[in-house]
N, C-alpha and C positions, 0 to 999 in steps of 0.2 A: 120324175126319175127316182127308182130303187139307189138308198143309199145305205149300204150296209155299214155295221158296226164292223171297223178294225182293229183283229185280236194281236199282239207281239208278247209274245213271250218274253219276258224278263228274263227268269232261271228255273234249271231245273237240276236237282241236289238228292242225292241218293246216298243214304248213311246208314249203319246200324242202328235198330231203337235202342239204345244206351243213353242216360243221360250225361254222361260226360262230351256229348256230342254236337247237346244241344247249342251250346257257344257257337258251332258252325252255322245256324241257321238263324241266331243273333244276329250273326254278323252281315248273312245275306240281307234281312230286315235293313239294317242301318246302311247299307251299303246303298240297297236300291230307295230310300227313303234320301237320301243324299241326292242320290242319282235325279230322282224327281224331282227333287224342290220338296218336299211333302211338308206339312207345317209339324211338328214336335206333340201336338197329339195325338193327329191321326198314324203319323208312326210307331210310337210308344200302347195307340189302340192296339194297331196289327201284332205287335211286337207280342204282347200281353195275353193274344191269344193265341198265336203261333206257342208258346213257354205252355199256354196250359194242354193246347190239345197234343202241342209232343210229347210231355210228360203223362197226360192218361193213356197213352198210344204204349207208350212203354212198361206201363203196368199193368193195364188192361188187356190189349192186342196179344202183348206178349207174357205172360203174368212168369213164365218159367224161365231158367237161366237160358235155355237154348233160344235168342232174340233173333226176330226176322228183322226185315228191312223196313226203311220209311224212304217214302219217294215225296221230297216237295214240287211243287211248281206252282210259279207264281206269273200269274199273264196279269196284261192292262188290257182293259177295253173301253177306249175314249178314260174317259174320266172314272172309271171303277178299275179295280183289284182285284183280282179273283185266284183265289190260293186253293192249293187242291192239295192237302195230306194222303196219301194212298199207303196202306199197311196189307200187308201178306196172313195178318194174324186171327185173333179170335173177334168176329164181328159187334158191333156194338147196336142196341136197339135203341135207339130215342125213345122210342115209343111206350117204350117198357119202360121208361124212368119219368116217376109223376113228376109236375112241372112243380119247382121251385117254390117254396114259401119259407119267407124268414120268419113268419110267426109259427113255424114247425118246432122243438124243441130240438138242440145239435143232436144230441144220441138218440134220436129219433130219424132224423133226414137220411132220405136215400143217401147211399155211399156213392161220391161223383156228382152227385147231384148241383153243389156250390160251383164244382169248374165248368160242367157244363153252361149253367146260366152265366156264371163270369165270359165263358166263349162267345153265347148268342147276347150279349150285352155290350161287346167290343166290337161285336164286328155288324154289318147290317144283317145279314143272311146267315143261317148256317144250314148245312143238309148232310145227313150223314146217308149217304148211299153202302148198300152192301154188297160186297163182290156176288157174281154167280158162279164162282172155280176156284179153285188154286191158282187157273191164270188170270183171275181177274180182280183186281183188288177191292178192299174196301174201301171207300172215301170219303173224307172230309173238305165239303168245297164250302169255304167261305168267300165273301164278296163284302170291300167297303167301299165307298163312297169317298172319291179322293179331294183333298183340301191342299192349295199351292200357298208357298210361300210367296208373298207380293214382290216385283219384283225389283231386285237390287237388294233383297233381304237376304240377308245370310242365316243360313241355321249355325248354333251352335252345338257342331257336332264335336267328339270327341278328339278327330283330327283339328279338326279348327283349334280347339281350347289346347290342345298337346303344341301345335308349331304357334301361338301366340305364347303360351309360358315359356317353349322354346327361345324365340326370337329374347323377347326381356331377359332371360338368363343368359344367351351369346351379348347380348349389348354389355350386361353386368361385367362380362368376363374382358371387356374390351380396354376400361379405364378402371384406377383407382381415385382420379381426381373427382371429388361429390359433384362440382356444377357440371362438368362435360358428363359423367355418370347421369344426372338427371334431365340434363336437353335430351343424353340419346335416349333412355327411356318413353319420355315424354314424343318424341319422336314415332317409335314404334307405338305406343298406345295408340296415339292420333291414326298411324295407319290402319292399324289392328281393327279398332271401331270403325274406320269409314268417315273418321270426323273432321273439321275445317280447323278446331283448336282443340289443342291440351293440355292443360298448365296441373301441374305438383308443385302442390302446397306444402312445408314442413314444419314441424311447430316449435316455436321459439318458448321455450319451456318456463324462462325467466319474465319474458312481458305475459305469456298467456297471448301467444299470438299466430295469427298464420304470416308465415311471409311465402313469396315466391319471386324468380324474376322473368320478365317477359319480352319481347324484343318487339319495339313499336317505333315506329320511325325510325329504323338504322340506329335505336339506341335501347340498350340491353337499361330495363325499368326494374325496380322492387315494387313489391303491391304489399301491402300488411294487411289482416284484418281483423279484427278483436273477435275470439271465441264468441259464437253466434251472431255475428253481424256478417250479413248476406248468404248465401248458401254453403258455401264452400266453408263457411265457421258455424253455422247451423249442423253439416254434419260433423264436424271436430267438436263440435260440444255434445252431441248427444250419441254419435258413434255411428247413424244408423244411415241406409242408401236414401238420396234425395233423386229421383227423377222425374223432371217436369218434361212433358208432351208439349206443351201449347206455351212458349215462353212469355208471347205478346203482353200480354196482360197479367203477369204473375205478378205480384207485390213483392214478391219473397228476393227478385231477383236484387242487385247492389249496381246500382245504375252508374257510381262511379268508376267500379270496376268493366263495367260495359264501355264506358268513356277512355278512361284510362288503355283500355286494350282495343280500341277501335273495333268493336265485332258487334254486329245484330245476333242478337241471340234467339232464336228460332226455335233449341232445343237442347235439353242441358239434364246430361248423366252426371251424377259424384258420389263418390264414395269414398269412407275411410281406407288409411293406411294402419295395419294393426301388429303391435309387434308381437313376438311370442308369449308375451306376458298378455297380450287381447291391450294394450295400450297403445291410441293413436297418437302415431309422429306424424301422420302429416294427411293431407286430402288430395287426391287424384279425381282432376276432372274433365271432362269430354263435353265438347260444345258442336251443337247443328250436324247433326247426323245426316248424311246426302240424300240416303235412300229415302227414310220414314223415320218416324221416333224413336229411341232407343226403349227396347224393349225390357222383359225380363233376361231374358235370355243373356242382352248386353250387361246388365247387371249383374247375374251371376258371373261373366268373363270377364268382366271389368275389375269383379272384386278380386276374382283369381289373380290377377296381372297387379291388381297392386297390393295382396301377401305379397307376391315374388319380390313385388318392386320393394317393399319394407324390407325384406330380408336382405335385400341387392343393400342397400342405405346403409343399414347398421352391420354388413359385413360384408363391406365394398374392397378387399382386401384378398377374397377369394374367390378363387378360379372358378369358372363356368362349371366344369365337370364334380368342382366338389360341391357348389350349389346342389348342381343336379341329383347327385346323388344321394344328396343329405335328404333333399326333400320326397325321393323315391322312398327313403328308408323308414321316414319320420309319418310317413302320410297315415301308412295301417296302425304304428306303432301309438301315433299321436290321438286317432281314432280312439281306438281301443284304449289308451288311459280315459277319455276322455268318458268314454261309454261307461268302464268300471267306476267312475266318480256316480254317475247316476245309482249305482246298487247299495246298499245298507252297505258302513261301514263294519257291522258285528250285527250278528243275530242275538234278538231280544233273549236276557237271562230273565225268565220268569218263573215265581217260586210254583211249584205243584207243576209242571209243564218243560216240553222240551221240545228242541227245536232247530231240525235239522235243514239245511239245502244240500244242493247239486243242482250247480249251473255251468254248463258246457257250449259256449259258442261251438258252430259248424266251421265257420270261418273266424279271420282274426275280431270279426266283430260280428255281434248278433241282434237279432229282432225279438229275441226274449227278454222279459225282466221281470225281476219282483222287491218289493218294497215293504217294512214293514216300518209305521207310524204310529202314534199315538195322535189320535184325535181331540178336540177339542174336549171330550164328554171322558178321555182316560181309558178310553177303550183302544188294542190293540189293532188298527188297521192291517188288514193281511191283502197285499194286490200280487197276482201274478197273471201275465200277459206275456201274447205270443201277436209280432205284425208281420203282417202280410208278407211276400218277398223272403229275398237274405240280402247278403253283403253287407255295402255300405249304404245304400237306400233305405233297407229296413232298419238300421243301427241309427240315421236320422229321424226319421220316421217313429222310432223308439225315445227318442231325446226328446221329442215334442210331446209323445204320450205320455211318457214321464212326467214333463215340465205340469202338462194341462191335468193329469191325477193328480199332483202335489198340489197343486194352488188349490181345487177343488176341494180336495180335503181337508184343508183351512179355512173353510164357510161352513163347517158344523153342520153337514149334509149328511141324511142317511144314504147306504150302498143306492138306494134307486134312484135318488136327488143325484147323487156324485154322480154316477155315469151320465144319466139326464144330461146334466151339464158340461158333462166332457165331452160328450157327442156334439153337443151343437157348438158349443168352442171348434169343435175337431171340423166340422164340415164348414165353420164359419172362414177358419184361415187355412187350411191345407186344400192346396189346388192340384195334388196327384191323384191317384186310385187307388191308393193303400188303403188299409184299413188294420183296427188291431181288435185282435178280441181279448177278454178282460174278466177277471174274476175278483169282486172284491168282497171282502167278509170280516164284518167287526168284532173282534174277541171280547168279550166279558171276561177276565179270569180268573175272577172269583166266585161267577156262577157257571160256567163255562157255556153257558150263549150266544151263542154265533147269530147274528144278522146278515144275508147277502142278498146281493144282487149280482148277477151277470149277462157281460155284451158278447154271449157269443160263444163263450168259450167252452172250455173241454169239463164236464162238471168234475167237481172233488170226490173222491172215495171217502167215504165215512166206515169207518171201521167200528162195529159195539162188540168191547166185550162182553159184554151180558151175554149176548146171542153167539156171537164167536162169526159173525155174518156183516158182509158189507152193503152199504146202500149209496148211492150216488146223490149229490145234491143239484138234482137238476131243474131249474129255473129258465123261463121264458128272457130273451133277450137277443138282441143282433148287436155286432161288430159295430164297432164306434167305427166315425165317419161314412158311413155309406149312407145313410138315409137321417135326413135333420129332423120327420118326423117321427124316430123310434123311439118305441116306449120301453122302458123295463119293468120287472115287476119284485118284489121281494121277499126275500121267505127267513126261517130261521131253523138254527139246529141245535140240540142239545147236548156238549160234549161231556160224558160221562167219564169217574175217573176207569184208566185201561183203555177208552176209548182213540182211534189215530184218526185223522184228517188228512189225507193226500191230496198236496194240489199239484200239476203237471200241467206240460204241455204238450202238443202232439206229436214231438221229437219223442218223446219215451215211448206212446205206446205205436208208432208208427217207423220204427225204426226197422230195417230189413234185412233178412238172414239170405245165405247164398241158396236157397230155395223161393226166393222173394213170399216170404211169409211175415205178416206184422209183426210185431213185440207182442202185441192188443195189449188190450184193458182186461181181460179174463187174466193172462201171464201176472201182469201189476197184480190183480186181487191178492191170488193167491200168492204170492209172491209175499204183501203184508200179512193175510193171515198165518202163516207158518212162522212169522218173525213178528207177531203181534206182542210177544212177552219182552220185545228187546227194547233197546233202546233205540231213540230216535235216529240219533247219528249211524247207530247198527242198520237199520232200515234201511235209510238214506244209502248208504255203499254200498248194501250187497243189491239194492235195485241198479244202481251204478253198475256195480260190476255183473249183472244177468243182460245188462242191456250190451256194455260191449262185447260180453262174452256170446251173444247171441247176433250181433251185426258179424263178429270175426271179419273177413277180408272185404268184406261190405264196403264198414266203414259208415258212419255217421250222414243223415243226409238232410239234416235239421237242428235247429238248436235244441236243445235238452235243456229243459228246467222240473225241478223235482223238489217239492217243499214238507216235510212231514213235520205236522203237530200233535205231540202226544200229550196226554192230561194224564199225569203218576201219582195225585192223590185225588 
């Protein structure tokens, strides 16, 4: 017997190529990713290249202000995905765009080039068909390979994590008394998880101890436990998530407290309670998860629930609604200090040298940064970096590049050693698909010798007065975290006095006028040559102000970073 494959249509979504639009087609992603069961990477795959090929669709397909249409649709067939982007606009050739190599120099690589291979690397399949009319479109049919979550596994999707802080914040809002406040808590957690127990722990500040109470035989117990004695003070002492898979045989477990509380322990999430100051009051934990073992996933919800739950603790006194609020308000606000603490608190005053920024998040928080250090050897470290993404993704994502640059640069590494080894730190603990590319260059400044290396990134303008002419400092290297086996290489530059140094990011020369025309990198040159006699800070603003003055109703569609170092004797 002929057994065909049966096709169902998911959705089918027809919108203008704009990208303030694109959130619509986010949304179908996470919906029907839901819908399925799908597991968290293969949605976040499809996600990643839906985001890239509707954004080339809208620059490309359409490159002028008068924008056609984008038609999605998204079928199952058995166990694969098959997505069809269909545009009205100016055709795209694969064929014509050589295939991909990161050992290509950035200001060399076809234009497009990086999103295309980010597309055919996310999904299994991709085919770009070209329409034959005006009635008949061009397309983009991708195809992946679909992956279930097992069953009785919860994804944690954004609704999930929103009605679980939910729930903990309507319970907060129900009592002022701390022990009835923390049964009902404890309560909702244990549902939330899926789990058979849940006990909150709170710290007794004066012994240096956990205590909590437990209800076992029809009689309400205290349990105590000295800072690191059994898990639950293992993580009060050292702050950080404990989750064990396979409990049978753990050592780590407190077999008194297993007695004490009558339960076989099968499987055991914990995690701190943290207050605003990052100081734990107390450990929230979750016992025998029904489905499977608590995941990552439960980890990140679980810590979410118990912030809340700290916050519920030390200001049990207020109403649900200003919880809520406070925590809507604080979230980007808290973000964004949080992010500004990573950037130099003052740009270096150095004698003969000057030295300007502009730095402009997109949003309230960004994936650019830069950093200026002194090295073990007295040399000025100069990094500036641009990750992957925006939002709040790319602003964590930046917290970690930061963190893994700083330490690096504290082992007396040259620019090709330091990336070397933030790369494989980077691909050894980040389990996303970000990536950040990097520029970093050690000042001499009193011979004005520059050493660099870079992962990727946009090269510097070199500006000589001598010649009155600029030259780029461009260097072999890829993007930290995608590949553990990438090499960099290193070069050096000689800054002369009158000479300027431009480091940027692709927010300045990539920035778009109501013609959708770049900024480019030609506009920057000349832009420094005609203000070559000024000063640095002069520089710095009027490239500031060419760029919003040339976005006008645009509007910004990237972070902006802009660093100029001038040598005045």
């Amino acid at each position: 017997m002929l057994v065909k494959n049966v096709m169902t249509i998911l959705c089918e979504l027809r919108t203008t190529a704009q990208i303030e639009h694109l959130h619509m087609f986010t949304s179908v992603i996470n919906s029907i990713g839901e819908h399925l069961n799908l597991t968290e990477r293969i949605a976040f795959a499809i996600e990643l290249a839906i985001d890239e090929a509707f954004t080339n669709i809208c620059h490309h397909a359409y490159p002028t202000l008068n924008k056609g249409d984008i038609l999605l649709t998204i079928e199952k067939v058995e166990d694969t995905l098959k997505i069809t982007l269909a545009d009205w606009g100016m055709p795209f050739e694969r064929g014509e765009l050589p295939q991909y190599n990161k050992n290509t120099p950035i200001d060399l690589r076809a234009r497009g080039g990086m999103g295309v291979h980010l597309i055919e690397n996310m999904v299994d399949s991709a085919e770009w068909v070209i329409g034959d009319s005006s009635a008949i479109p061009n397309r983009l049919i991708l195809t992946k390979q679909l992956e279930y979550l097992s069953v009785g596994a919860q994804r944690t999707t954004p609704r999930r994590q929103l009605n679980a802080l939910l729930s903990v914040s309507q319970v907060m809002a129900t009592t002022t008394d701390i022990d009835k406040l923390l049964d009902s808590i404890v309560r909702e957690v244990r549902d939330v998880m899926d789990a058979e127990r849940g006990t909150l722990y709170l710290v007794d500040d004066i012994h240096h101890e956990l205590y909590s109470k437990i209800l076992h035989d029809d009689k309400l117990r205290e349990i105590r436990l000295k800072f690191g004695e059994g898990i639950a003070g293992q993580v009060a002492l050292t702050g950080e998530i404990i989750n064990i898979e396979n409990a049978i045989n753990d050592s780590r477990l407190n077999t008194i407290f297993t007695l004490q509380a009558g339960i076989q322990v099968r499987n055991m999430l914990t995690v701190p309670m943290l207050n605003h100051h990052q100081q734990v009051i107390g450990v929230l934990q979750v016992i025998n998860k029904r489905s499977e073992p608590f995941t990552q996933n439960d980890e990140r919800l679980l810590s979410a629930m118990a912030t809340q739950a700290a916050i519920g603790i030390e200001n049990a006194r207020l109403l649900a609604q200003e919880i809520a609020q406070t925590l809507l308000n604080q979230e980007l606000e808290t973000a964004k200090t949080i992010q500004e603490g990573f950037l130099p608190n003052q740009i270096p005053q150095l004698l003969g040298w000057q030295i300007a920024v502009y730095w402009s998040p997109m949003r309230e928080v960004a994936g650019d940064f830069y950093d200026f250090i002194r090295t073990p050897q007295g040399r000025l470290a100069i990094v500036v970096a641009d990750v992957s993404g925006k939002g709040i993704p790319a602003a964590l994502f930046m917290a970690l590049s930061v963190t893994i640059l700083r330490f690096a640069l504290e082992l007396n590494l040259s620019p090709r050693e330091l990336l070397h080894r933030a790369n494989l730190t980077m691909n050894n603990y980040q389990q996303s698909s970000m990536f950040t590319t990097a520029f970093v260059g050690y000042l001499d400044e009193q011979t004005g010798k520059v050493v660099y290396a870079s992962a990727g990134h946009l090269p510097p303008i070199h500006y000589h007065h001598l010649t009155k002419k600029c030259t780029r400092l461009s260097i072999h290297g890829v993007a930290l975290g995608v590949f553990p086996s990438a090499t960099f290489d290193e070069s050096t530059a000689q800054i002369e006095s009158g000479d300027i140094l431009a480091f940027y990011t692709d927010g300045i020369t990539e920035t778009i006028n109501d013609e959708d025309e770049e900024f480019g990198e030609e506009r920057l040159i000349s832009l420094i040559q005609s203000l070559a006699d000024e000063s640095a800070e002069t520089i710095a603003q009027a490239v500031k102000s060419a760029v919003i003055q040339f976005a006008k109703e645009q509007g910004t569609f990237d972070d902006e970073t802009l660093i100029i170092l001038k040598r005045t004797i």
